[in-house]
C-alpha positions in Angstrom: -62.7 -40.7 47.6 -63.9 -40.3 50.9 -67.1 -41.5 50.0 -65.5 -44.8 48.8 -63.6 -44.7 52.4 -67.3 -44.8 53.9 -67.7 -48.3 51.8 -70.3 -46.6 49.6 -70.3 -47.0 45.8 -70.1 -44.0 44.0 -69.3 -43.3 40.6 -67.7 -40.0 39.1 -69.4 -39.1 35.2 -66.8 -37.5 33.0 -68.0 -35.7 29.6 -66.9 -34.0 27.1 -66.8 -32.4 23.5 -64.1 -33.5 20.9 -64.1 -31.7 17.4 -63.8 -34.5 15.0 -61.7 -33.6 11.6 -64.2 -33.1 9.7 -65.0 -30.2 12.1 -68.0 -31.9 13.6 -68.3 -31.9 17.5 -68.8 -35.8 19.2 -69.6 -35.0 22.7 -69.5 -37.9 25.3 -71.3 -39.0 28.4 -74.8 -38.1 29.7 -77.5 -36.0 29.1 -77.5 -32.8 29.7 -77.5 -32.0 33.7 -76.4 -35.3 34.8 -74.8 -34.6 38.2 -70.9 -35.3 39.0 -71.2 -38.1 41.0 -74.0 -41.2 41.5 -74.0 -44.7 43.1 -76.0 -46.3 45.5 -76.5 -47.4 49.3 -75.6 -50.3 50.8 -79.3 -50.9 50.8 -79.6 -50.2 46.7 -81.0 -46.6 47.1 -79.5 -44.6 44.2 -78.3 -41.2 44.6 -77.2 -38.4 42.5 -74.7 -35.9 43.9 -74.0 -32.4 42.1 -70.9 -30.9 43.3 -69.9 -27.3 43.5 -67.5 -25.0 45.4 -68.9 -22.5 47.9 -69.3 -19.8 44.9 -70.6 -22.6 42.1 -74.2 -22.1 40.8 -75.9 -25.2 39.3 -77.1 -24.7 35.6 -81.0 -24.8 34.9 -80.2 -28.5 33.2 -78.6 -29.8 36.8 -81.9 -28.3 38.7 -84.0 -29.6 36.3 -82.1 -33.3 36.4 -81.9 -33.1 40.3 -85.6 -32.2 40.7 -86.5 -34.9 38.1 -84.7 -38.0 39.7 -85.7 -37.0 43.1 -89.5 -37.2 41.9 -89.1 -40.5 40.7 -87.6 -41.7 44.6 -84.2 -41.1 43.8 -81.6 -39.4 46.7 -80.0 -36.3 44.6 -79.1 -32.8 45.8 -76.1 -30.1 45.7 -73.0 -30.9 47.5 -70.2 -28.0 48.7 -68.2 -30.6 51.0 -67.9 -34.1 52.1 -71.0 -33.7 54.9 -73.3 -32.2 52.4 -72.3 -35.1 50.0 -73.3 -37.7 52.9 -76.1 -35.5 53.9 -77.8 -36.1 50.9 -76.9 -39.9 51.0 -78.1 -40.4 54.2 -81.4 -38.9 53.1 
């Protein structure tokens, strides 16, 4: 939210995992790693934000995922707070 309050578009991914009655698991959203949150710059640079608490450790997948959109000129990193979130926007 307090990126929206900065007028920047952002977008927060929600997944899952369902068991289905069959006892099959559906699971929803992205690939594996996808950081929390993504949206662009006013100027159309993309980022990807993964957001953890002071404690939280990313998983291997979210490294992975963060180092592989950032090679291909993407803004991405590890957020703990608001600043870090616009640090990484900001570039």
């Amino acid at each position: 939210m307090a990126l929206a309050k900065e007028g920047i578009m952002c977008f927060r991914v929600n997944v899952g995992k369902v068991k289905l009655r069959d006892g099959r698991w559906f699971e929803t959203g992205v690939p594996k790693g996808f950081c929390d949150l993504f949206g662009f710059r006013k100027d159309g640079q993309i980022f990807f934000i993964e957001v953890k608490n002071k404690n939280g450790k990313p998983r291997y997948e979210q490294v992975k995922f963060i180092n592989l959109v950032k090679s291909k000129g993407a803004l991405a990193g590890i957020a703990r707070s608001v600043e870090d979130a616009m640090k990484i926007i900001n570039g």
